[in-house]
N, C-alpha and C positions, 0 to 999 in steps of 0.2 A: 181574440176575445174569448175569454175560461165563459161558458157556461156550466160549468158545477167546479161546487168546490167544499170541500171535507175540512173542520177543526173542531181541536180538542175547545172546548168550554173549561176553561178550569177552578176548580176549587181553589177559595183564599182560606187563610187562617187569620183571627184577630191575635195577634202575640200578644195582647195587651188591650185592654178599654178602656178608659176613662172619662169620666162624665162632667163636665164643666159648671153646667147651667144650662138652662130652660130660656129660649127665647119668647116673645109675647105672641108669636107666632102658631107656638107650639114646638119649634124645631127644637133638638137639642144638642148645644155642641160641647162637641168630644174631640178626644184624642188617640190616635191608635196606630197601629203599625198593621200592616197590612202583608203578610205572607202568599205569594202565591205560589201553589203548587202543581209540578205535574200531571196531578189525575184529576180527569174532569168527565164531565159528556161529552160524547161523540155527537156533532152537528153537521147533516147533510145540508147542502143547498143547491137547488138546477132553476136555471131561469125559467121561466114561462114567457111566453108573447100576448099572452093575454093581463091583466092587472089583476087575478086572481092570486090570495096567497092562501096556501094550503099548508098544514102542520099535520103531521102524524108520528106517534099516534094518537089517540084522542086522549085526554086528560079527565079522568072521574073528579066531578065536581069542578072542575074548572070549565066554563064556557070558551068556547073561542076568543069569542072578542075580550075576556079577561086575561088571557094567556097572553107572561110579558113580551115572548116571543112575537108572538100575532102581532102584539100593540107596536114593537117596536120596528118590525117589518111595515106595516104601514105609515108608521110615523113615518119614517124615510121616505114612503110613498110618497106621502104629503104635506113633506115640511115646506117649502117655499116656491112660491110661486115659478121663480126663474124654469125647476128644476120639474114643475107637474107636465110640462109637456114629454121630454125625456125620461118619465119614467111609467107615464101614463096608461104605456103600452105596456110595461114588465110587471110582472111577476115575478113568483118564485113558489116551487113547494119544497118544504121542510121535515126533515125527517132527523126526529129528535130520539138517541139513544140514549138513555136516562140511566147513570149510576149515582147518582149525587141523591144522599135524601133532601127530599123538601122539607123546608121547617128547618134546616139542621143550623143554620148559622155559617155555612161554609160559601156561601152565596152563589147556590146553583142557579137561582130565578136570574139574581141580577147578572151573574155571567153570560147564561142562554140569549140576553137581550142585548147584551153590549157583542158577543157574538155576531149575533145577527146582523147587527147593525154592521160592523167590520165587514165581513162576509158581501152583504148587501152592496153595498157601499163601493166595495171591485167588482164584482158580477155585475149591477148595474152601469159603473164605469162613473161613479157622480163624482170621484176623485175630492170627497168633503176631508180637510182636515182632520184630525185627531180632536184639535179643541171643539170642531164643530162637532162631529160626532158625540163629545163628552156633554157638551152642553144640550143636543137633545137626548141623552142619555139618563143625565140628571134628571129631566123630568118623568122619569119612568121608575129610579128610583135612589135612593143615596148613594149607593155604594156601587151603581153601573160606571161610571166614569173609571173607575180605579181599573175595571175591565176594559176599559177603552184603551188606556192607553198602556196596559199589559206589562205593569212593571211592577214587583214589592216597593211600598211607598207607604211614608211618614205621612197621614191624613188628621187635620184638623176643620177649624169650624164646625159647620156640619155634615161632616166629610167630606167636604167642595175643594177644598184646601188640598192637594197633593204633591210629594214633593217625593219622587223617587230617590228610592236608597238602593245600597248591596249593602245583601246578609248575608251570613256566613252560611255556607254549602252544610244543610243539616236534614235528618231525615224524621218523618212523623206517625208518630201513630193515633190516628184519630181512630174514637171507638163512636158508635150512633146506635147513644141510647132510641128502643123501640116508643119514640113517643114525637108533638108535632109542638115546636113553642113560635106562639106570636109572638112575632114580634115588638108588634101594637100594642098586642096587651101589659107585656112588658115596660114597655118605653112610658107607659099611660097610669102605671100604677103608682100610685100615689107615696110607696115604700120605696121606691128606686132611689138612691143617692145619686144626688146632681151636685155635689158642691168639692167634684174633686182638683186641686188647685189646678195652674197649668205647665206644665213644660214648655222648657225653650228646647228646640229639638237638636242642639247640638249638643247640651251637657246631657241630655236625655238620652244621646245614643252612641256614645262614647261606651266604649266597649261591646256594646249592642246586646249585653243579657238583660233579658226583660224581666226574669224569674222575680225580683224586686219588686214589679210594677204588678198588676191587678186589676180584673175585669171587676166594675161596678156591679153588675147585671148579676155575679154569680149568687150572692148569699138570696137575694130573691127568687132566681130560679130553680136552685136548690131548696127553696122551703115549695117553693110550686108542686115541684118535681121530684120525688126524693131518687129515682132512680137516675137521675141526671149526677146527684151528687154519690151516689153511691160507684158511678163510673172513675167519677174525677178521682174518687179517694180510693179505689183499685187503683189506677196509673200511680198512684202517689207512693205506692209501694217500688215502683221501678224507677220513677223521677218526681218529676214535676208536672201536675195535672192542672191542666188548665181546662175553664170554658170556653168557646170559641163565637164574639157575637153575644146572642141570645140566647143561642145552643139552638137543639142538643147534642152538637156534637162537642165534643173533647180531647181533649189530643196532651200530650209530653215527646219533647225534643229529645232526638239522641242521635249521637255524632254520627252513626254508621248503620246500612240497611239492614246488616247483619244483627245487629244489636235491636232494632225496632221490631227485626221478623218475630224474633226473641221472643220479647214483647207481647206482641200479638200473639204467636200464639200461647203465650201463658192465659192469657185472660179471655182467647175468642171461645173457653165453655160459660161462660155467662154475659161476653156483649159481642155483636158483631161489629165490624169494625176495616178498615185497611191502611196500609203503608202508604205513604206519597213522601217525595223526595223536593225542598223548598225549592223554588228556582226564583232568579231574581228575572226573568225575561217569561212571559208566558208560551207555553204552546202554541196559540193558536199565532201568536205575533211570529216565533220563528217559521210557523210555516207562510203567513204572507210578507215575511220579509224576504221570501224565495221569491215572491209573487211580485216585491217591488209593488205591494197593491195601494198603498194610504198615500196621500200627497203628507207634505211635512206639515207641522205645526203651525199655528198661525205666529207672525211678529208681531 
């Protein structure tokens, strides 16, 4: 039985966003493609015997119990009855190494939770599926499921909808503009275009450049933010600058790491920024597929 266990948390890219329509809910469904990337946070984890969960370091301005980490550690705690006896006694503390900015749209929060939950999940030994794990996932937040089950994937509704793909082996330069975007506030602004048609996702990814397709989210973020669009339209001079999400990060594709380093360092005298290489399997999934740690899927 592993009492600790170490994975990468990783960064996604949105290749693409589009915005459907407004349910009466509020929710609103989209379409995207979803890049995952090598570089992420580094996530410690060691059992406890006590039900104590501990995170460090501490988060300014986040309280504990608001941190998705914490919420998603005890979720597992106490998601079902069968499982409160058995986990009753466990613990864990967390020790979160943070490169990812928050706010950036690269989805550090929701990784760090669907992490945890993976992580949790073999240290405790509750052996829950992948589906199960997505589905308390989801309620933590939209885009943790895509981290569950740790593949670049075709996402629709509102992003519930997953359909793993392979994309072509490409390398990224994401720059992170010095600034922090809600993505609430975004979603909730009355300027945001919701009426973009829909994709069938097969004629949609037929050849798989997205360069075509288009984040809804950017002309609004860009009038929010101007240094937001002042990044993209730097990248634009080397490729194709995109938004990523809500931002504020940014990013342009290019075939080779040599060519990205390039890149980077042309433009890191006015944004800071780093390289990450696409992968269609996450980090933290090749290391617990050493681990043999997830039972399969549900039928």
């Amino acid at each position: 039985m592993d009492t600790k266990l170490s994975l990468i948390s990783p960064a996604k890219l949105n290749l693409f966003l589009h915005i459907n329509g407004q349910q009466p809910n509020g929710y609103h469904e989209l379409q995207t493609v979803f890049q995952i990337l090598d570089r992420g946070d580094t996530m410690h984890f060691e059992t406890r015997e006590t039900s104590e969960i501990t995170l460090k370091p501490a988060f300014e301005n986040i309280p504990l119990e608001e941190n998705l980490v914490y919420r998603a550690a005890k979720l597992l705690q106490q998601t079902q009855p069968y499982l409160k006896e058995m986990v009753q006694k466990k613990g864990a503390a967390i020790h979160l190494e943070k490169v990812l900015p928050m706010g950036g749209g690269i989805g550090g929060g929701s990784s760090n939770a669907a992490t945890t939950l993976l992580a949790l999940n073999h240290l405790w030994e509750l052996n829950l599926s992948l589906d199960k794990l997505a589905k308390l996932g989801a309620t933590l937040g939209a885009d943790v499921p895509v981290f569950i089950y740790g593949q670049s994937a075709w996402a629709e509704g509102i992003g519930d909808i997953i359909t793993p793909i392979e994309l072509p082996e490409s390398w990224f330069v994401i720059l992170t503009p010095d600034c922090h975007v809600s993505t609430a506030e975004i979603f909730s602004n009355e300027r945001l275009t919701r009426d973009t048609p829909k994709l069938k996702i097969a004629p949609a990814l037929e050849g798989q450049a997205f360069n075509d397709f288009h984040n809804d989210c950017e002309s609004l973020v860009f009038e929010l933010y101007p240094q937001i669009q002042k990044a993209v339209s730097l990248l634009n001079k080397f490729g194709h600058g995109q938004l990523t999400g809500t931002g504020a990060c940014c990013f342009s594709r290019f075939n080779s790491e040599e060519k990205a380093q390039q890149v980077l360092n042309e433009v890191s005298s006015e944004f800071k920024g780093f390289i990450a290489k696409g992968v269609n399997l996450s980090p933290a999934f090749q290391r617990l597929n050493k681990a043999n740690s997830f039972a399969k899927n549900d039928t």
